[in-house]
C-alpha positions as CSV (number, residue, x, y, z in Angstrom):
1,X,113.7,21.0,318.7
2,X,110.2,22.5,319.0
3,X,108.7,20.2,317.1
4,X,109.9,17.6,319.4
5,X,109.3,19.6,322.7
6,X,105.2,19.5,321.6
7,X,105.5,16.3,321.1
8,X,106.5,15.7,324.6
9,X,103.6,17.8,325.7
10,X,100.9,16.3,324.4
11,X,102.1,12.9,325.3
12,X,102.5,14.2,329.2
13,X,99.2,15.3,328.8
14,X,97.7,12.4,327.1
15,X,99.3,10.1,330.1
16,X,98.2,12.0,333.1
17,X,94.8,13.2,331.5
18,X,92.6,9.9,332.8
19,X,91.9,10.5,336.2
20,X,92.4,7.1,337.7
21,X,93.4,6.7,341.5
22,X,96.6,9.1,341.1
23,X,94.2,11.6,340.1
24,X,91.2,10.7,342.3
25,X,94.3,11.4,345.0
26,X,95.1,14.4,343.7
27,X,91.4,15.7,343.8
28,X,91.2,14.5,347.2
29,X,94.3,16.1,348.6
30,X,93.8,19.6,347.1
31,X,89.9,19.9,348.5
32,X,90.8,18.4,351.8
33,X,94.5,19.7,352.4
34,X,94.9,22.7,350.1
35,X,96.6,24.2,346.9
36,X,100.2,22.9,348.3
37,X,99.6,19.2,349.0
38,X,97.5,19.1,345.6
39,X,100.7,20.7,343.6
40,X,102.8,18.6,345.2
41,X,101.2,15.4,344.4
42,X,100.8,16.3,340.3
43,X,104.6,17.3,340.5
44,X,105.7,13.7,341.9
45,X,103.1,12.2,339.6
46,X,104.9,14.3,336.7
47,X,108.6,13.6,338.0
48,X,107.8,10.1,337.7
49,X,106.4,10.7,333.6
50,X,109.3,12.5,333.4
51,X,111.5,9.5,335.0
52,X,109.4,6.9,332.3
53,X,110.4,9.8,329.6
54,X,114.0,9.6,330.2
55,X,114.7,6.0,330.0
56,X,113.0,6.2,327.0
57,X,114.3,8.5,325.1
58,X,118.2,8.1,325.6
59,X,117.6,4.4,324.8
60,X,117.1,2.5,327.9
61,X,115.3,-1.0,327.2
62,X,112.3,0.1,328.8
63,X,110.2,-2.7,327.3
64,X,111.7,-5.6,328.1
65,X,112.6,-4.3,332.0
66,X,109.4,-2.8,333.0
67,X,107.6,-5.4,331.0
68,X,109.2,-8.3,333.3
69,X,108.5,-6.6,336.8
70,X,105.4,-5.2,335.8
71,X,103.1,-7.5,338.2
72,X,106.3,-6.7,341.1
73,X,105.4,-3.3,340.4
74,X,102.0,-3.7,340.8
75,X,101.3,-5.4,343.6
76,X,103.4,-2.9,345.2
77,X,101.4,0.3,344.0
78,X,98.1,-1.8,344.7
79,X,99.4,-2.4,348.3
80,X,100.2,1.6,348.2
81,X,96.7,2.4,347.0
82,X,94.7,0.2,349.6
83,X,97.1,1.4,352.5
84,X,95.9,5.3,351.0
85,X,92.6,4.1,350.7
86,X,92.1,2.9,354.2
87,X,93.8,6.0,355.8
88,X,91.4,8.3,353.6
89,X,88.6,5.8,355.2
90,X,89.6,6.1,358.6
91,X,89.4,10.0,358.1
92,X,85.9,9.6,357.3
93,X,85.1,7.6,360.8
94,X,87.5,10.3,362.3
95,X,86.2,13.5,363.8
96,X,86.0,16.5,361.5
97,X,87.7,18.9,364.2
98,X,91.0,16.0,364.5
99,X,91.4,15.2,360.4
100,X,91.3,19.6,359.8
101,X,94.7,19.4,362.4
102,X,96.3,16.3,361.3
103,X,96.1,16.9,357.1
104,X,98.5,20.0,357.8
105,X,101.2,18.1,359.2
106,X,101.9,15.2,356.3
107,X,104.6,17.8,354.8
108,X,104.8,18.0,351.1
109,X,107.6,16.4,350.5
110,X,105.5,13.2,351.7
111,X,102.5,14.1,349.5
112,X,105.4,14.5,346.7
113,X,107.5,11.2,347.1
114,X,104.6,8.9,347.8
115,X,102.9,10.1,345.0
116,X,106.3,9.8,342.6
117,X,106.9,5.9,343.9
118,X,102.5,5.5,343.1
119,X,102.9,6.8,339.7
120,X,106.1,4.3,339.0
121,X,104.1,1.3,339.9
122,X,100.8,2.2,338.2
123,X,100.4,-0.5,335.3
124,X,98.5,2.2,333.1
125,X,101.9,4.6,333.5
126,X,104.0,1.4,332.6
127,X,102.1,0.2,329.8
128,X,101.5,3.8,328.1
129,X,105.0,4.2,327.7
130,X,106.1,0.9,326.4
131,X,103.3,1.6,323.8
132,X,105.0,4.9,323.0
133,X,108.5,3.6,322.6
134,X,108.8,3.2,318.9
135,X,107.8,7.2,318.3
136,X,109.8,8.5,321.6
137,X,112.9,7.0,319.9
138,X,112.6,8.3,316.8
139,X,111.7,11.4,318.1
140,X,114.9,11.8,320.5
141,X,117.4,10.2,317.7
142,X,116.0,13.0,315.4
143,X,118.8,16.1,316.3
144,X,121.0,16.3,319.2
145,X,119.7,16.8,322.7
146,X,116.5,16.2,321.3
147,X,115.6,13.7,324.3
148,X,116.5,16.2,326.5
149,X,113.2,18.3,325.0
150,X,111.5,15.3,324.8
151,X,111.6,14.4,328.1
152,X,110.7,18.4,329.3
153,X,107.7,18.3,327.1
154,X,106.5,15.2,329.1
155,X,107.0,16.5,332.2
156,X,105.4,19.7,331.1
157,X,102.0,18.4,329.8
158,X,101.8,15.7,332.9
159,X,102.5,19.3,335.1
160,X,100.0,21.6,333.5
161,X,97.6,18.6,333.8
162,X,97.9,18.6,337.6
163,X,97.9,22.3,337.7
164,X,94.3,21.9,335.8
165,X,92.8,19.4,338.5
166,X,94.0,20.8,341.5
167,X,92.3,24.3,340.4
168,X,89.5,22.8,339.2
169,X,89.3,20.6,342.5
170,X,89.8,24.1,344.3
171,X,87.0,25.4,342.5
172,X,84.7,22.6,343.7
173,X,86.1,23.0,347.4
174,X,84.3,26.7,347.3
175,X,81.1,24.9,346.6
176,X,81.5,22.3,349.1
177,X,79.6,22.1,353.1
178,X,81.6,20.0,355.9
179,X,79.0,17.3,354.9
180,X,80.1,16.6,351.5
181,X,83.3,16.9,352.7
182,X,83.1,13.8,354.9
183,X,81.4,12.0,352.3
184,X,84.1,13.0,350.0
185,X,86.2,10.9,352.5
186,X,84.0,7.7,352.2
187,X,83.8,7.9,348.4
188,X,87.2,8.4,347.7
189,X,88.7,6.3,349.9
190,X,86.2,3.1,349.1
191,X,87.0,3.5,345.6
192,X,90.8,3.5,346.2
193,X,90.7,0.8,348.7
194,X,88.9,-1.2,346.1
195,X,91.2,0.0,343.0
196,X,94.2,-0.7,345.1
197,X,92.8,-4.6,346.3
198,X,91.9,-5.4,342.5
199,X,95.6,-4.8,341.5
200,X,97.2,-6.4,343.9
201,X,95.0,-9.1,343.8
202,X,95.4,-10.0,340.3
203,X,99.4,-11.0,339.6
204,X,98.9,-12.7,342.9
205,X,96.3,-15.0,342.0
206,X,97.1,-15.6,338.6
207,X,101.2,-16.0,339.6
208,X,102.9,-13.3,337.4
209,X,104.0,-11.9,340.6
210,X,106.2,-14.8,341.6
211,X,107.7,-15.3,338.3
């Protein structure tokens, strides 16, 4: 049981580890809103590994089902990304004095849920854990209740993960002047404007989406 619990881990870990616009969130959130809104968006982001874990491992046909509405799934977490992406730009145009009163009030059960509905639709979440399918089964057919610590693991090494970037993000924020704050604003939300255009872009022009 163990055996199969570290197994979990290091895949949670191995699947949250590349920081792509969940994490660049994550890194922005923590810096410009705190330890609580940073924790709360690595938890929904490792709820929804956890979610990917389960159907997995007590033999739900992930491939075939999030195979088939992956570019669905997509355009809906690019639409998600730009609609971040522009609010995090709009904070940058906004003045420093209104965006230190507003960040406060998005609650932390938003940061959470929007984060856990980003991470569902991310094509690299999707297509990591179809690869992993073959070796999540066997693991979770090996002893009983073994997908139960299967599934823990993952959401374990996707947590500690989060836990990582939002300290080390915490660590930068000491280190940072109200200038590079701002700019941290224009960076961050250009580049998930961008990231969240170029994915729902794609199934749309090339008509996966309407199949």
């Amino acid at each position: 049981m163990l055996e199969v619990f570290v197994k979990g881990l290091g895949i949670g870990l191995a699947i949250a580890a590349p920081v792509g616009p969940i994490g660049l969130l994550c890194i922005r959130r923590s810096i410009m809103q705190g330890r609580g809104a940073g924790l709360a968006t690595g938890l929904g982001a490792a709820a929804a590994d956890g979610t990917y874990g389960l159907l997995v491992a007590v033999g739900f046909s992930a491939t075939g089902v999030l195979l088939l509405y992956a570019p669905q799934m997509q355009v809906f977490g690019g639409l998600l990304i730009l609609w971040l992406g522009l609010m995090t730009l709009k904070g940058f145009f906004a003045r420093r004095q209104a965006r230190a009163a507003e960040a406060p009030a998005r609650g932390l059960m938003g940061a959470f849920g929007a984060t856990y509905l980003l991470t569902l639709s991310n094509p690299a979440t999707i297509l990591a854990f179809t690869g992993m399918i073959a070796a999540l089964g066997g693991a979770a057919a090996s002893q009983a209740h073994a997908a139960y610590a299967l599934v823990a693991g993952v959401f374990f090494g996707s947590a500690l993960w989060w836990l990582i970037l939002v300290h080390l993000a915490l660590w930068a924020r000491t280190r940072m002047n109200d200038g590079a704050l701002r700019w941290l604003d224009l960076i961050a939300g250009a580049v998930l404007a961008i990231w969240g255009l170029s994915l729902t872009v794609g199934p749309v022009l090339d008509g996966t989406v309407w199949g």
